[in-house]
GUDREN-183072 format. One line per 5 residues: number of its first residue (from 0); their letters; for each residue x, y, z of C-alpha. Coordinates in nm, 3 decimals, decimal comma. Each point is the difference from the previous one (the first is absolute). Layout:
NUM	a	X:Y:Z ~ ...
END
This chain:
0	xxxxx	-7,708:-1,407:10,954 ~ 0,282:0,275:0,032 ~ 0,216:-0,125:-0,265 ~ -0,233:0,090:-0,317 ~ -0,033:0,355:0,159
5	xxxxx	0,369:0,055:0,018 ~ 0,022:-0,137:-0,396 ~ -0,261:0,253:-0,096 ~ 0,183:0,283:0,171 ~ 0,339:-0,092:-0,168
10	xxxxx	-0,198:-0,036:-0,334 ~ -0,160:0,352:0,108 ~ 0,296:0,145:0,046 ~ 0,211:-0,124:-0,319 ~ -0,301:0,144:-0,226
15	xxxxx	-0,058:0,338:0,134 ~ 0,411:0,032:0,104 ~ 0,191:-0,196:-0,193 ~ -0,144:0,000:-0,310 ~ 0,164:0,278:-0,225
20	xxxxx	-0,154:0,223:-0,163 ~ 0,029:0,063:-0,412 ~ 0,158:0,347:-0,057 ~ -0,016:0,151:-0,316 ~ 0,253:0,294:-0,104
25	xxxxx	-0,162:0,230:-0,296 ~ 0,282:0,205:-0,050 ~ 0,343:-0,191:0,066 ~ 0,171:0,270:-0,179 ~ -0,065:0,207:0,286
30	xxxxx	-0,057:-0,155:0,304 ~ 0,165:0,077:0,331 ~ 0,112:-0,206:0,293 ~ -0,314:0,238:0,213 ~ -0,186:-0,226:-0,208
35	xxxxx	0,039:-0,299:0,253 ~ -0,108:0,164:0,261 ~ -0,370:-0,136:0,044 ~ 0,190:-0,311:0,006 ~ 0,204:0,024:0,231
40	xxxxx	-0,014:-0,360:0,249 ~ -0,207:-0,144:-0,314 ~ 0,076:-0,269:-0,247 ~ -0,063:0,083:-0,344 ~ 0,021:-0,132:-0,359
45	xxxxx	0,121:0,222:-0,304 ~ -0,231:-0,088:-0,322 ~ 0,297:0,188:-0,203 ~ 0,330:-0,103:-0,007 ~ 0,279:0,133:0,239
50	xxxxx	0,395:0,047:-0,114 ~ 0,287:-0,028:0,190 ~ 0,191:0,316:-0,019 ~ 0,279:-0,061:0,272 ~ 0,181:-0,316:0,071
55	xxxxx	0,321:0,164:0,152 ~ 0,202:-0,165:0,328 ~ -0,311:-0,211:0,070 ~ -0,246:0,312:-0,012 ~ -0,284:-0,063:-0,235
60	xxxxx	-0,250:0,268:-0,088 ~ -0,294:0,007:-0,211 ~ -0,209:0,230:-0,171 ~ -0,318:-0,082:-0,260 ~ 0,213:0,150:-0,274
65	xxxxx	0,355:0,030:-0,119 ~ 0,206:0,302:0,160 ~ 0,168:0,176:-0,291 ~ 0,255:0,262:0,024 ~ -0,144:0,351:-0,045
70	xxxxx	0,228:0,142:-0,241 ~ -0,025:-0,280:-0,218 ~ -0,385:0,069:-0,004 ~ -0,041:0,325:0,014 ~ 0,227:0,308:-0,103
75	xxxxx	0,174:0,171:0,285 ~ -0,169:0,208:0,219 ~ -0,290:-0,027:-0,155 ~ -0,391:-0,036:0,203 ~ -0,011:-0,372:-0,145
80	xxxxx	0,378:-0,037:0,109 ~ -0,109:0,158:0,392 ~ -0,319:-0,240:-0,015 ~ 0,207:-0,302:-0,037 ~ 0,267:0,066:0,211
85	xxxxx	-0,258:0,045:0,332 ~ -0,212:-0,318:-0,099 ~ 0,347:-0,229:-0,028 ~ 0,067:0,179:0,302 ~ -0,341:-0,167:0,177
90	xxxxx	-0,085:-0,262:-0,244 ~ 0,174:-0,271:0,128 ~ -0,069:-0,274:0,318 ~ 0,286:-0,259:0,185 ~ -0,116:-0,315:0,032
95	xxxxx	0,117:-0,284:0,190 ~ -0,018:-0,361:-0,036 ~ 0,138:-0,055:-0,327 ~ 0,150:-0,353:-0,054 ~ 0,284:-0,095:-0,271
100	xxxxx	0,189:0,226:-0,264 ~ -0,265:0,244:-0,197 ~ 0,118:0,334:-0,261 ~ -0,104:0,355:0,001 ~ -0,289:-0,042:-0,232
105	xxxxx	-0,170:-0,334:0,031 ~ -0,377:0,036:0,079 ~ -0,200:-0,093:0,306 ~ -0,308:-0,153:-0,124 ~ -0,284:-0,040:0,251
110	xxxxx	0,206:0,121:0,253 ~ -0,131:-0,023:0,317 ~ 0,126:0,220:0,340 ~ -0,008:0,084:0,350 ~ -0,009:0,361:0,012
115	xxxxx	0,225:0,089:0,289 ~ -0,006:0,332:-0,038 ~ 0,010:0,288:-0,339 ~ 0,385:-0,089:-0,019 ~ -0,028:-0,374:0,083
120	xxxxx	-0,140:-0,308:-0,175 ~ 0,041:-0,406:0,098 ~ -0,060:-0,216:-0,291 ~ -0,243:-0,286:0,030 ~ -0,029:-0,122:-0,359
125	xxxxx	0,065:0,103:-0,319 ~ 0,122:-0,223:-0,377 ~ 0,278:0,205:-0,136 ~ -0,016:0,089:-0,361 ~ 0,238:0,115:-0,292
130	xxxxx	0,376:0,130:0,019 ~ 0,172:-0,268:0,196 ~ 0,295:-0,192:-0,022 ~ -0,126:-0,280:-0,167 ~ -0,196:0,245:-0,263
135	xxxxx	0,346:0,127:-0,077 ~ 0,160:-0,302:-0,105 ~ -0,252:-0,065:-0,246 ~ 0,141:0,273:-0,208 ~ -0,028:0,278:-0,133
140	xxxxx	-0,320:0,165:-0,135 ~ 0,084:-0,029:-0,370 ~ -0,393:0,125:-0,088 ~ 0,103:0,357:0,130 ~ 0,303:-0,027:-0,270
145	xxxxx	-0,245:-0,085:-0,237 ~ -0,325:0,253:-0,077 ~ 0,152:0,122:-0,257 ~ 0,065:-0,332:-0,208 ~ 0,338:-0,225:0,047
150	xxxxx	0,315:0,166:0,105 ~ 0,315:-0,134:-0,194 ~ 0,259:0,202:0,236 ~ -0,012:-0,008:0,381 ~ 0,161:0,281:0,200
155	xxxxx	0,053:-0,049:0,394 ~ 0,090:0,270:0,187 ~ 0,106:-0,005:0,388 ~ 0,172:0,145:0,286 ~ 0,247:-0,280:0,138
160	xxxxx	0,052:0,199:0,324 ~ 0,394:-0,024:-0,042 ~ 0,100:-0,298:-0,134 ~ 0,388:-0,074:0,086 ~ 0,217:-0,248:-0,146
165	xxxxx	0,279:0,127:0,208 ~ 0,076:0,324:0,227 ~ -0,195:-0,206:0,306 ~ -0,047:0,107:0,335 ~ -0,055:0,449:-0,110
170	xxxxx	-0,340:0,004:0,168 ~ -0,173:-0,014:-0,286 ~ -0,099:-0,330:-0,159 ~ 0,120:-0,364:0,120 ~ 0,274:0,017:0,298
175	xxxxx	0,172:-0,315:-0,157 ~ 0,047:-0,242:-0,282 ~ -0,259:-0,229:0,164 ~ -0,298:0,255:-0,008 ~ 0,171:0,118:-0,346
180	xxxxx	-0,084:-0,385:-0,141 ~ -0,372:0,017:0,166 ~ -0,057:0,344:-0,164 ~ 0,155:-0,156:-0,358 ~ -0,252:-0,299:0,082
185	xxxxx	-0,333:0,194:0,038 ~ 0,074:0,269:-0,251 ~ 0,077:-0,281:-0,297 ~ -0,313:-0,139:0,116 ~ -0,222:0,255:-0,049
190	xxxxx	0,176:0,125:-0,319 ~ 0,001:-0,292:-0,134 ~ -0,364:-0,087:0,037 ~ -0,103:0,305:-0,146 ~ 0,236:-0,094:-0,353
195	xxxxx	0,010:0,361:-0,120 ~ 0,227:0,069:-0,290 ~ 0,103:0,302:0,112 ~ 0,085:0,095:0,374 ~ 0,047:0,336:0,113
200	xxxxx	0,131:-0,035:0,409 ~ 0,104:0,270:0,204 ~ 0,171:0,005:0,342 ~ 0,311:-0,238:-0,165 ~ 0,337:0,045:0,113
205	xxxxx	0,222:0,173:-0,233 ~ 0,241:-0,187:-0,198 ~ -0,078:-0,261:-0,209 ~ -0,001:-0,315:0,255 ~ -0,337:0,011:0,151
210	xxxxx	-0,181:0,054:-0,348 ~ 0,185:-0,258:-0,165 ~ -0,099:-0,250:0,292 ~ -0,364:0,089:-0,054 ~ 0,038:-0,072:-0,341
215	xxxxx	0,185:-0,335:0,005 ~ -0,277:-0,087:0,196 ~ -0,295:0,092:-0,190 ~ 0,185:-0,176:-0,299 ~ 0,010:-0,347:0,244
220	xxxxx	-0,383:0,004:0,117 ~ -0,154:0,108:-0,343 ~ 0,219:-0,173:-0,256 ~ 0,031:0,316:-0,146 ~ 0,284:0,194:-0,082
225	xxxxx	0,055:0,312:0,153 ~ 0,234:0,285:0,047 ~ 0,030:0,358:0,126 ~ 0,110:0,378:-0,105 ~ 0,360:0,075:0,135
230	xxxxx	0,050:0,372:0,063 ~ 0,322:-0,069:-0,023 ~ 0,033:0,002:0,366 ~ 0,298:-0,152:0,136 ~ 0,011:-0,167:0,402
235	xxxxx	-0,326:-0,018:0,209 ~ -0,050:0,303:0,241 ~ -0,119:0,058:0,318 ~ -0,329:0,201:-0,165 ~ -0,286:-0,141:-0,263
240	xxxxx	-0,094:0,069:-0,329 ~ -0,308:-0,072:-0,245 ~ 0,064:-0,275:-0,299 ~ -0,122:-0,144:-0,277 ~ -0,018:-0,394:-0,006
245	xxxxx	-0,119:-0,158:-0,351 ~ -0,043:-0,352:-0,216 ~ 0,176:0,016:-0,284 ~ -0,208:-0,202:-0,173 ~ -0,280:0,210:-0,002
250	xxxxx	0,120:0,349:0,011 ~ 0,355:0,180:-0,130 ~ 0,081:0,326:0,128 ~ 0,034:0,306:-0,227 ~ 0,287:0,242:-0,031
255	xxxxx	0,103:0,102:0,378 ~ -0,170:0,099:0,351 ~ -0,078:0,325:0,122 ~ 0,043:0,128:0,334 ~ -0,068:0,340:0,184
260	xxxxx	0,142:0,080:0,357 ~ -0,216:0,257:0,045 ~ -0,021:-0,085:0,382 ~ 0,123:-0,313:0,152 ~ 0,263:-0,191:-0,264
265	xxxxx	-0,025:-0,285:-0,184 ~ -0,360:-0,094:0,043 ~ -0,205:0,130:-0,329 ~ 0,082:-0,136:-0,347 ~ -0,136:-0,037:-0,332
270	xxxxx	0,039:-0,265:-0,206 ~ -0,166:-0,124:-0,316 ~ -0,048:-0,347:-0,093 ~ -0,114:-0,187:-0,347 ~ -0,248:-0,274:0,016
275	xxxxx	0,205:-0,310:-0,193 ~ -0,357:-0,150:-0,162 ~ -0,144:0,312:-0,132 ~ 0,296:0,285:-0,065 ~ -0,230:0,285:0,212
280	xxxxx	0,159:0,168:0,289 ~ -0,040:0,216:0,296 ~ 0,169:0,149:0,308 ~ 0,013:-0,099:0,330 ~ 0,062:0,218:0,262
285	xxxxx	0,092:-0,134:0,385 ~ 0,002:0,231:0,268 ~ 0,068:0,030:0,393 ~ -0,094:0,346:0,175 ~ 0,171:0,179:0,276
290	xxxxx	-0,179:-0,146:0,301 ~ -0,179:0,158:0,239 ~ 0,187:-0,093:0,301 ~ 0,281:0,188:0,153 ~ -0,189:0,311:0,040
295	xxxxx	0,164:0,132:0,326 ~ 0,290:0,081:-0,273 ~ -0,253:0,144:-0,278 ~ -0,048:0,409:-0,019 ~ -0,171:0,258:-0,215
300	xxxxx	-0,239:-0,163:-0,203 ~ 0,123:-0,345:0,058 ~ -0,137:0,029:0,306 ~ -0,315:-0,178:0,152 ~ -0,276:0,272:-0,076
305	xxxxx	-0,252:-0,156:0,201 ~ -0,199:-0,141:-0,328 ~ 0,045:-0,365:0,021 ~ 0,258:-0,038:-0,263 ~ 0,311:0,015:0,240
310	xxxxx	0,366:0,125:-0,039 ~ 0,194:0,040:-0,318 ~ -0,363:0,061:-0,199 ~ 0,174:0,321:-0,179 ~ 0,277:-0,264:-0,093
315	xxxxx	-0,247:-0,250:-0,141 ~ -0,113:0,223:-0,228 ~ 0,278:0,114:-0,133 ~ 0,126:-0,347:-0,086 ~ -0,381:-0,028:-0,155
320	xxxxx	0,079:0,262:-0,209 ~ 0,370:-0,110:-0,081 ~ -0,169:-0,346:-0,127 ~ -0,255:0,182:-0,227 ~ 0,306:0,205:-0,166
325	xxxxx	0,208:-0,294:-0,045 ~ -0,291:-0,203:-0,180 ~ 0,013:0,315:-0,255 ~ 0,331:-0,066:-0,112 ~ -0,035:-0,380:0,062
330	xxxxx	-0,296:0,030:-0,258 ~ 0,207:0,221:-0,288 ~ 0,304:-0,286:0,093 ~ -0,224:-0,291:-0,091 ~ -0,267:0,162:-0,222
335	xxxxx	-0,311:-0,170:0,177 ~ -0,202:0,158:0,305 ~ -0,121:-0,318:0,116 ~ 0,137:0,013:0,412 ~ -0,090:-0,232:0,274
340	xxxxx	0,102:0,158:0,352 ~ 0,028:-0,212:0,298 ~ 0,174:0,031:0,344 ~ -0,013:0,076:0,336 ~ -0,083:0,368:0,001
345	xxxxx	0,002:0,036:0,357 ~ -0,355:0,214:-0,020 ~ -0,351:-0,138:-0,006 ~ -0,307:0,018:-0,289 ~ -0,107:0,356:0,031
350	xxxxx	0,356:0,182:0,144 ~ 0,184:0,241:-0,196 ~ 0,267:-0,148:-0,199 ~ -0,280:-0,264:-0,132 ~ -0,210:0,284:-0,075
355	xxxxx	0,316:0,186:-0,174 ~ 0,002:-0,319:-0,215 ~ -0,379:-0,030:-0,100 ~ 0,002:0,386:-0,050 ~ 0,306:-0,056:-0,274
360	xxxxx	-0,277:-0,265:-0,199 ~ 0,066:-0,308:0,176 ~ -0,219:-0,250:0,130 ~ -0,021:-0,168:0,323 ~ -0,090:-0,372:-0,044
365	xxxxx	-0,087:-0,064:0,319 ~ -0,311:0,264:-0,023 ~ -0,012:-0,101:-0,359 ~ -0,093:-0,429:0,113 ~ -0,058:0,019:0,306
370	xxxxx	-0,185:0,362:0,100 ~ 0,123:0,044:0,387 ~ -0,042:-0,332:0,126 ~ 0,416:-0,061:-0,090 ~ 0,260:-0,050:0,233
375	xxxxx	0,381:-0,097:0,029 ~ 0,105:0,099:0,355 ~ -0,145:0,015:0,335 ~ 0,150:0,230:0,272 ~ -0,184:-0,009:0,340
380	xxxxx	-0,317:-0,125:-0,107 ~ -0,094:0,219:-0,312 ~ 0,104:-0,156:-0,317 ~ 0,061:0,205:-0,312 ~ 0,237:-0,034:-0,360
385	xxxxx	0,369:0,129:0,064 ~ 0,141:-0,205:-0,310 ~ -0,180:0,110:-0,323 ~ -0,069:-0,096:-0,344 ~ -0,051:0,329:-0,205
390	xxxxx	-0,047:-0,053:-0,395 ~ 0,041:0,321:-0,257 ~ -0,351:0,035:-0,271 ~ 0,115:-0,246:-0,295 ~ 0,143:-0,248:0,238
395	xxxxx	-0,335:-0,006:0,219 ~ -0,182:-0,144:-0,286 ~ 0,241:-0,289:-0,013 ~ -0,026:-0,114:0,351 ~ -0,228:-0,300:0,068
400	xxxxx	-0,020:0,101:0,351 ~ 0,192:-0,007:0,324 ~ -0,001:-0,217:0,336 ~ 0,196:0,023:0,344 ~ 0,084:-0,294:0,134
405	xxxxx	-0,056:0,007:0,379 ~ 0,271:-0,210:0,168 ~ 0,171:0,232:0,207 ~ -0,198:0,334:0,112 ~ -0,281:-0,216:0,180
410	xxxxx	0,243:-0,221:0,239 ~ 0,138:0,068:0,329 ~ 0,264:0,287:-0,037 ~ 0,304:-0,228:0,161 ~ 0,206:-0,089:-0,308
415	xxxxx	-0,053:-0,338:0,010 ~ 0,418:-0,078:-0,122 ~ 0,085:0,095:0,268 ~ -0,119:-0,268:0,201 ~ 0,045:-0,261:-0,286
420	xxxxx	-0,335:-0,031:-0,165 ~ 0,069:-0,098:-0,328 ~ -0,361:0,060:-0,176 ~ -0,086:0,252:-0,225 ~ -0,210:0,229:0,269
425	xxxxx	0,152:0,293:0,109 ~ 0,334:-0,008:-0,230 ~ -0,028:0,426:-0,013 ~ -0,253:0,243:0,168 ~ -0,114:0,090:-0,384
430	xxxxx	-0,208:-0,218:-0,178 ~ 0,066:-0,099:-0,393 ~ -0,138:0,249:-0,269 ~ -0,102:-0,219:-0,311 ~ -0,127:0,137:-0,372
435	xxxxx	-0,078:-0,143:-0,278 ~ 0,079:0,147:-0,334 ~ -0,117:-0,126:-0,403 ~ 0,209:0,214:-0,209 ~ -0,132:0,202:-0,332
440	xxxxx	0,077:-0,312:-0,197 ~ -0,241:-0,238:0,184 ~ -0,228:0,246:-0,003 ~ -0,065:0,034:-0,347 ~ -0,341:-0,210:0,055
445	xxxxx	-0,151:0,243:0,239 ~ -0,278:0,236:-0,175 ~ -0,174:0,305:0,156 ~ -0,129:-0,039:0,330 ~ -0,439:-0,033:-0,102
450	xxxxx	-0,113:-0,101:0,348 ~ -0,290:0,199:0,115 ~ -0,156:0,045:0,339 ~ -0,377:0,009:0,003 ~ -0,258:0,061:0,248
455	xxxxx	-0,336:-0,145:0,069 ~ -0,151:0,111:0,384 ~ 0,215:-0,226:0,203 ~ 0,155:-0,192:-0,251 ~ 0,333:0,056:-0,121
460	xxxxx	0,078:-0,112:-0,407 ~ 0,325:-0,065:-0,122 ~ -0,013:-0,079:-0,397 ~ 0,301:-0,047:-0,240 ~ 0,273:-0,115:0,283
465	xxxxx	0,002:-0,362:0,004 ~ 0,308:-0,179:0,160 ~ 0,090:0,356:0,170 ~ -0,027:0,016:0,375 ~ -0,239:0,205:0,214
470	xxxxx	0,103:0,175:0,375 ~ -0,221:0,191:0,197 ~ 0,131:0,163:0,293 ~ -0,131:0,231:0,255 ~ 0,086:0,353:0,079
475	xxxxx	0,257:-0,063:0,242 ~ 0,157:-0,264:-0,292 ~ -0,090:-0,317:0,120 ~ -0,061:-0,261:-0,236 ~ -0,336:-0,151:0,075
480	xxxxx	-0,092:-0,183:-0,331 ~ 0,279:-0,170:-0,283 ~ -0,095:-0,206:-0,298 ~ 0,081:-0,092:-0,333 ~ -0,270:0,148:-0,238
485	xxxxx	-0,125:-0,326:-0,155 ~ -0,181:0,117:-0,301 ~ -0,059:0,299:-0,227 ~ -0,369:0,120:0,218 ~ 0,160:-0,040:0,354
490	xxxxx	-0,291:0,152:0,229 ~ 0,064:0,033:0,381 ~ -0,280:0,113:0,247 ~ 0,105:0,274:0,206 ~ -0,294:-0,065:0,247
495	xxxxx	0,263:-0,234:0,175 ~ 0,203:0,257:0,091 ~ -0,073:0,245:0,320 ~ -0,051:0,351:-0,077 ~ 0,257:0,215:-0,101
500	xxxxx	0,278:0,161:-0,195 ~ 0,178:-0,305:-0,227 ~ 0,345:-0,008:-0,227 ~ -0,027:-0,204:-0,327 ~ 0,288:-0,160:-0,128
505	xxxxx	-0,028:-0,154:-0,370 ~ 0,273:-0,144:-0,162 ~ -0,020:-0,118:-0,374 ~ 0,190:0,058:-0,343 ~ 0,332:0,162:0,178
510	xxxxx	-0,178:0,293:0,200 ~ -0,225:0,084:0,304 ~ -0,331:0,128:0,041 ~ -0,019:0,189:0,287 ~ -0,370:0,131:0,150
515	xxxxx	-0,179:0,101:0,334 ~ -0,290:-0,215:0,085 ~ -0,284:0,109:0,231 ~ -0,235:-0,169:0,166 ~ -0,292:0,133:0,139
END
C-alpha cells in the first residue's frame, strides 16, 4: 500500500517542480540578464526565439536578440549609441550544455533552461533554426540580389585576411606552403560558388602571384574565363594590397585604374569596366581602411577618443575623403558617374568615414536593403558591417539589390587552415559582400515607380506593385515579415503585428519606398 503513495509524490513533485514554466519576453530589444532573476533554480521555456551570440573557445552565450555593434547602429556618442552599449553590456546569458558544432546566429527555438543563476543557463531542449552550416551550403540568397528585377553583372567584394602565395612564415597569414594550399582551397571555394564577374579582394599579397592563382582558379571551377588588373607590380611583397579580379567574357575594363595613397598605400583604386552585352559602363571602386588596431602607436587625433570608433579614426576619414576626390576626376576621365564602392573600410554603419561618404551623396546599401539588421563581421559577440557596398545616385537605381553571404563571420574565430580544414567556413574573418547590378541598357523597360501605399484601420494596401517584394522591419531593423507581392491589390493586416514603431521596405520598378508604420 506504500508504493502508490511514493508514485503520487514523485508525480507531485515533477508537476509543481519540474514542470517549466512558459516565459514570455515583451521587449527582447531591451531585456537584461536582471530579468532572470525570479527564475533563478527554475526551469523555464522561451515562447520567442533565443540567438546565439557567442560561440568562442567553447563559451556559448545567448541573448533573445542579436548583439550589434553600437557604432554601426547608432552615431557616436550619441543617447541611442550610450543605450546600446549598457544593454550589450547586460543583455547577454552563458549557457552550458551545448552539444555539436553551432554559429553565432542560429536560433534557439523553444528553448528550454535551468536558470542557474542571472549569468548562468543549462540547456534542456531546444530545435535550432536558420544560419547553420548546412543552410550555407545551399547557397547563396540570390532573392536579396533580386528586388529590383534580374541582375546581369555580379560584383563580390571581400576581405581575404592576407592571402599569400609566397613570403610564408611573417606572422601574418599561413606559416607554410601547406596552410598556404588549405587557404587557396577554401577561398576558391567560396569564390567560386558565389560566380561573380567581377571580384574586388583586399588583404592580397603584392605582386602579381597570389592574384593570378586566385584567378586560374576561378577560371577551373566555373568554366569561365577569368583574369585580373596588373598594377604593374613586379615580385610579391611582404605587405597586401586591394585588386580587381574579372571574366572577360562578361566585362572589359576601360581606360586605366586609379589609385590614391592618401593614407596607407596601395589599397584604394578606381577602375571602370564596360559590360560586353550591352556597351553601358560604370566604376568600381575597392577599398581597405587603415585599421583600427595598433593604437598604442596612434597620437593626436588618431588616437582612441573614447567614442567607440577606435585608433586611426582621423586617418579613416581622410582616406574617405581622398576616395570621394578621386571619383571626381575618375568621373571627368570616363564621362559617366555611375560608381560602385566596396571594401573593407575598417569602420562600422554609422562611424565617420561612412558618414563622410553618405554626406558626399552616396548611398549605403546595406541601410538601403537591409535597414540595420546587416552584418559582415563579428568581434566579441556584437556583429556589425566593416566591408561595405556604397553606390553614388544614378548607379543606386541600377542595383537589383545586395546580399552578404555569411560563411565566415559566424564560425569559431580559429582559422580553420590552419589546422587543415579544407571547407569553405571560416576561409577569412570577413564575410563576402555581393551586389547585383542591371545596367541603363536593361533597364530601358522599367517605367515610373506607381505603387501606392494605402490605409484602411488595420489593414495595410499595396496597389500597382505586382512581382515587387515587400519587407517590414522593426525599429531596431529586424526583418520580421518578407514576401513577394503577388498581385497588383496586395493587402496585409497589420493586426498581426504587436504594437509599435515599424520600417517598410517596398521594392518595385528600380526604386524603394521607404515609410514608418505604427501600430497602435
Amino acid at each position: 500500500m506504500k508504493r502508490p503513495l511514493i508514485l503520487l509524490t514523485a508525480l507531485f513533485v515533477f508537476f509543481t517542480l519540474g514542470a517549466a514554466n512558459t516565459i514570455h519576453i515583451d521587449d527582447p530589444e531591451h531585456w537584461t540578464a536582471n530579468d532572470l532573476l525570479p527564475y533563478v533554480g527554475q526551469t523555464v521555456t522561451f515562447d520567442a526565439d533565443w540567438y546565439l551570440t557567442a560561440n568562442y573557445n567553447g563559451n556559448y552565450k545567448v541573448s533573445p536578440r542579436r548583439i550589434y555593434s553600437p557604432t554601426n547602429q547608432e552615431i557616436p556618442l550619441s543617447t541611442e549609441y550610450y543605450s546600446l552599449v549598457s544593454l550589450n553590456n547586460t543583455g547577454t546569458v552563458n549557457i552550458n550544455g551545448i552539444n555539436g558544432y553551432h554559429r553565432t546566429g542560429e536560433r534557439l527555438h523553444n528553448l528550454t533552461v535551468r536558470v542557474n543563476s542571472t549569468s548562468s543557463l543549462t540547456l534542456q531542449s531546444c530545435t535550432w533554426v536558420g544560419n547553420s552550416r548546412s543552410d550555407l551550403r545551399k547557397g547563396i540568397n540570390m532573392e536579396d540580389i533580386g528586388f529590383n528585377g534580374e541582375h546581369t553583372i555580379l560584383v563580390c567584394g571581400m576581405n581575404l585576411r592576407y592571402y599569400l602565395a609566397e613570403n610564408f612564415g611573417t606572422g601574418y597569414g599561413p606559416d607554410n606552403a601547406k596552410q598556404h594550399q588549405t587557404q587557396r582551397t577554401k577561398v576558391s571555394k567560396v569564390l567560386s560558388m558565389i560566380n561573380a564577374d567581377i571580384y574586388g579582394l583586399v588583404e592580397v599579397e603584392q605582386g602579381p602571384a597570389a592574384v593570378q592563382e586566385i584567378a586560374d582558379d576561378l577560371t577551373r571551377l566555373t568554366g569561365r574565363p577569368y583574369t585580373f588588373i596588373n598594377f604593374g607590380e613586379g615580385s610579391s611583397g611582404s605587405y597586401t594590397k586591394s585588386c580587381y579580379i574579372y571574366c572577360s567574357a562578361t566585362v572589359t575594363p576601360v581606360g586605366n585604374f586609379k589609385y590614391t595613397n592618401s593614407g596607407v598605400k596601395y589599397r584604394k583604386y578606381m577602375q571602370a569596366f564596360r559590360e560586353n552585352a550591352s556597351g553601358e559602363v560604370f566604376i568600381y571602386s575597392i577599398n581597405h581602411f587603415k585599421s583600427k588596431s595598433g593604437g598604442n602607436n596612434a597620437s593626436g587625433a588618431d588616437a582612441d577618443q573614447g567614442d567607440g570608433q577606435g585608433a586611426y579614426n582621423a586617418s579613416r576619414v581622410q582616406e574617405a575623403q581622398a576616395v570621394l576626390n578621386l571619383y571626381k576626376t575618375m568621373m571627368q576621365t570616363v564621362n559617366d558617374s555611375d560608381l560602385l564602392l566596396m571594401g573593407d573600410l575598417n569602420a562600422y554603419g554609422k562611424e565617420d568615414p561612412i558618414r563622410t561618404l553618405t554626406d558626399g551623396g552616396l548611398t549605403d546599401l546595406h541601410r538601403y536593403f537591409h535597414a540595420d539588421s546587416s552584418y559582415s563581421y563579428t568581434y566579441w559577440n556584437e556583429a556589425g558591417y566593416l566591408d561595405h557596398a556604397i553606390a553614388s545616385g544614378k548607379m543606386l537605381r541600377q542595383i537589383t539589390g545586395m546580399t552578404v553571404f555569411h560563411v565566415n563571420s559566424d564560425e569559431l574565430e580559429d582559422y580553420a587552415y590552419q589546422y587543415g580544414d579544407t571547407s569553405m567556413f571560416r576561409c577569412s574573418d570577413h564575410d563576402p559582400v555581393i551586389v547585383g547590378l542591371r545596367l541603363d541598357s536593361h533597364s530601358t523597360n522599367l517605367t515610373v515607380n506607381t505603387a501606392d501605399v494605402l490605409w484602411y484601420g488595420s489593414d495595410l494596401t499595396i496597389r500597382n506593385a505586382e512581382g515587387g517584394h515587400l519587407r517590414i522591419y522593426d525599429i531596431w531593423g529586424r526583418l520580421i515579415y518578407d514576401q513577394l507581392i503577388p498581385n497588383s491589390s496586395f493587402c496585409f493586416s497589420t493586426a498581426q503585428l504587436p504594437q509599435g514603431l515599424y520600417i517598410l521596405h517596398i521594392f518595385y520598378n528600380g526604386g524603394l519606398i521607404q515609410e514608418k508604420m505604427l501600430v497602435p
